[in-house]
N, C-alpha and C positions, 0 to 999 in steps of 0.2 A: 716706273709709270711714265708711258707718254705724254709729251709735252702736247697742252692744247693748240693748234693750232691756228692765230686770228685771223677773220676773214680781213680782207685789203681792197672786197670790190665793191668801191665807192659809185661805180658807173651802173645809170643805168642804161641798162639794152633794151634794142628795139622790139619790147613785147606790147604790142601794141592794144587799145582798149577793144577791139574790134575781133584780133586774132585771141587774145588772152579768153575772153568770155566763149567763142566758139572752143576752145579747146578744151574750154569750163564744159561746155555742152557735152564733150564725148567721152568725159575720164568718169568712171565707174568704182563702187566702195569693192566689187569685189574681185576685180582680179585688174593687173596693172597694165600698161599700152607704151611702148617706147615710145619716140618722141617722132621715128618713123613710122609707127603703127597708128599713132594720131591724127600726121598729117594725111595719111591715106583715106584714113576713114571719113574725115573731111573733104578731102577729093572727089570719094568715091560715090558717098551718101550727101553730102552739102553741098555739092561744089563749089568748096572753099578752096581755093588754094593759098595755104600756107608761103611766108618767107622762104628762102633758101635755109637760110640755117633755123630746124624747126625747132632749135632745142629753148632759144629762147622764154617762147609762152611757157610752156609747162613746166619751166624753172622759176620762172614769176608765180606762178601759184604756189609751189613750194614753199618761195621763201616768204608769201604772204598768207600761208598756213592752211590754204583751201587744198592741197597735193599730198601724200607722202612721196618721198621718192627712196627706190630702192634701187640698190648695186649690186650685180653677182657679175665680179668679174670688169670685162667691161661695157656689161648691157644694163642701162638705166632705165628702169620703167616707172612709170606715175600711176596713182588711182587715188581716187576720193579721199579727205578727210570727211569726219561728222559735219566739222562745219562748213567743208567744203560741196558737201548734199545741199547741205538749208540754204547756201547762197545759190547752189545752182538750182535746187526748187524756185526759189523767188524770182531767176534769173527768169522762166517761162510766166511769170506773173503779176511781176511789177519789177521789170526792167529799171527803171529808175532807180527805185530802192539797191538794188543790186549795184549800183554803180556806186550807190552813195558807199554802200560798204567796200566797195573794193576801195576807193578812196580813202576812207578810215582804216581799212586795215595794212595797205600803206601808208599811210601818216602815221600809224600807233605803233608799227610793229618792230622795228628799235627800241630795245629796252636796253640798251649797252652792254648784253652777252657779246664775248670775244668773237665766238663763231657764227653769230647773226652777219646776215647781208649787210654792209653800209649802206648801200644803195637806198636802202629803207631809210635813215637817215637821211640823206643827201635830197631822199623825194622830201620830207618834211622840214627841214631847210630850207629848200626853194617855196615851196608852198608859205615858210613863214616871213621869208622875203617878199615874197611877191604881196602878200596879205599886208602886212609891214607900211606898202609904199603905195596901198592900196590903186594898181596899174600895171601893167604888160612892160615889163622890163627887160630888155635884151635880154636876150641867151648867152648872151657871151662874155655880158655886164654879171647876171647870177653866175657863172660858171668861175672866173676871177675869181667872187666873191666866197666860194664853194672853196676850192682849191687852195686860199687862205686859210681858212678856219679849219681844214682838214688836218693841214700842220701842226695847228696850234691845240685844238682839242685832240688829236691823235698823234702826238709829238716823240712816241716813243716807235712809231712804226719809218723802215726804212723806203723813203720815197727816191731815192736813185736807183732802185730796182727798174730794171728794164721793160718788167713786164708784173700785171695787175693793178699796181695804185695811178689808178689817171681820173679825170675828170674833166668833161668840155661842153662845148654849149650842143651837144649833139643831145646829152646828156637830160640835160634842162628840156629839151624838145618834148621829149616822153615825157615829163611831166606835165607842158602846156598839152600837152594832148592828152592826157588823163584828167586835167579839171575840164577842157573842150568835151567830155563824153560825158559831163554831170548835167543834168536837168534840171533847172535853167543852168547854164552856163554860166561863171562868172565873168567872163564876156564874151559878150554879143560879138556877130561879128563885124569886122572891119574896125571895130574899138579898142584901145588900147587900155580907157578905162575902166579899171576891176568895180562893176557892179553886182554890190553885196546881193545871195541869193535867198527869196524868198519860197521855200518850199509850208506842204502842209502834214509829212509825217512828223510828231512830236517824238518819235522813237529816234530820229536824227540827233534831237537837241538833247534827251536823254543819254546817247552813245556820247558827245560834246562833254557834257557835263562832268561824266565818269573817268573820262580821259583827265579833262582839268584837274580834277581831284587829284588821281592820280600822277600827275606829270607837276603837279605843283607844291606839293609834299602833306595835300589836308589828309585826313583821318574820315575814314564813313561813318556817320553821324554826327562831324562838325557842321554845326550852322554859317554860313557863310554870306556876308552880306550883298545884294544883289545891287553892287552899284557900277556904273557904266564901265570901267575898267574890266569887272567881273564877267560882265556880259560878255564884254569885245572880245575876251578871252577864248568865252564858251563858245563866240559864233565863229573863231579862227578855225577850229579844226573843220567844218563844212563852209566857211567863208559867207554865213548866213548872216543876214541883213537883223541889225543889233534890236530892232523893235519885232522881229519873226520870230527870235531865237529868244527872246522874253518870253512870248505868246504863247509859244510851242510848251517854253518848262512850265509854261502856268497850265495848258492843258494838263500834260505830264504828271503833274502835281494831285489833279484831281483824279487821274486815272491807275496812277501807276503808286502801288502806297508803300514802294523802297523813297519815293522824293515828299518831302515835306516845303511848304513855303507861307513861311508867317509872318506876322510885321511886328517890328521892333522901332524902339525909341529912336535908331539912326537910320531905320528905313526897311524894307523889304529883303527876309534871309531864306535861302532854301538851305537844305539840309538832304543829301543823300544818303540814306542809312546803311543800304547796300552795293554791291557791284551792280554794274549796268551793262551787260552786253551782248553783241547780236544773238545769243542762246535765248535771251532775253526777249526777243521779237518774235 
């Protein structure tokens, strides 16, 4: 039996919110487009022109699950997942929304398989740094900080290899450019200060929620009490301003009848009975 082999690429590349979503635009469920066959047809029909190296974007969706990608040989083609249809449906119809999920599904999509992208990682790190110190932190302050912890939580991987395990504030860039493409932005510009976002889909704060659940080891159908620490949790992964992302799971609550939110002796619990996810919307 072959050895599995762990991924090492902590970096991410410049696939950008701009080129990623266009590239979204032209990949197809049913037959696949290499990564030159992409950028053409963006050229040709968009007048997008792609990066130099186009392999970038349509490896970003891949490895944040909107792509499959296939090999024969050494020609790489992409085409549609399912759920890579329903984002690029939404993508022609509430843009926003679309961004918010591509955010989410970078920030969620490290689950600690060996052969998962780090990079997925490394984007939700920075995001929990920057959210952390609530402010526009150097690039090269997160990137230090990145670069430690890599060690330390992936301490069995060899980082004197020449080539794949690196990390720098290039890195961090693509991610202040991934929250810059969310609506509102968690900051404005010319501000350094991270101003919490006030959006009005409740299906945001419901994808939040499901994520906490699971990234913090409760059980679907624990009640769990709705106190400010809990919040701040749930508004981390969309960086939603802590009395929006209340508001939101109390609409949620009455709409959507997998959330429950009752009141108890030590104050206000919701209760998610089932998953929650973009299939979900």
């Amino acid at each position: 039996m072959s050895k599995i082999k762990e991924d090492t690429h902590f970096y991410l590349d410049n696939a950008s919110p701009k080129e990623v979503t266009n590239v979204l635009t032209v990949l197809s469920l049913e037959y696949g487009l290499t990564p030159k066959e992409i950028s053409d047809t963006l050229r040709d029909n968009y007048a997008f022109e792609m990066q130099k190296d186009y392999t970038y974007s349509p490896r970003r969706l891949f490895d944040i699950g909107l792509a499959t990608q296939i090999r024969k040989g050494s020609a790489v083609t992409y085409r549609l997942t399912e759920l890579g249809l329903k984002v690029q449906n939404l993508l022609g119809i509430d843009q926003e929304l679309s961004m918010d999920l591509m955010h989410y599904l970078h920030y969620t999509g490290y689950t600690g398989e060996p052969t998962q992208r780090k990079n997925l990682w490394s984007y939700r790190r920075c995001c929990e740094i920057i959210w952390g110190n609530m402010r526009k932190i150097s690039s090269t302050e997160i990137a230090s900080i990145i670069q430690t912890e890599m060690r330390e939580k992936f301490d069995w991987l060899d980082y004197e290899k020449r080539e794949g395990i690196r990390f720098n504030n290039k890195a961090v860039n693509q991610v202040y450019s991934w929250l810059g493409s969310l609506e509102p932005s968690p900051f404005k510009k010319g501000e350094s200060t991270l101003t919490p976002r006030t959006i009005d889909r409740y299906e945001i704060a419901l994808l939040a929620l499901d994520e906490i659940y699971s990234s913090s080891g409760y059980t679907y159908g624990d009640s769990v009490i709705m106190d400010d620490e809990f919040i701040r949790k749930v508004s981390s992964v969309f960086m939603l301003d802590l009395g929006c992302c209340k508001g939101l799971l109390g609409i949620g609550a009455r709409i959507n009848q997998s959330v429950k939110i009752s009141e108890t002796l030590t104050g206000a619990s919701i209760n998610l009975t089932k998953p929650f996810k973009i299939d979900n919307i």
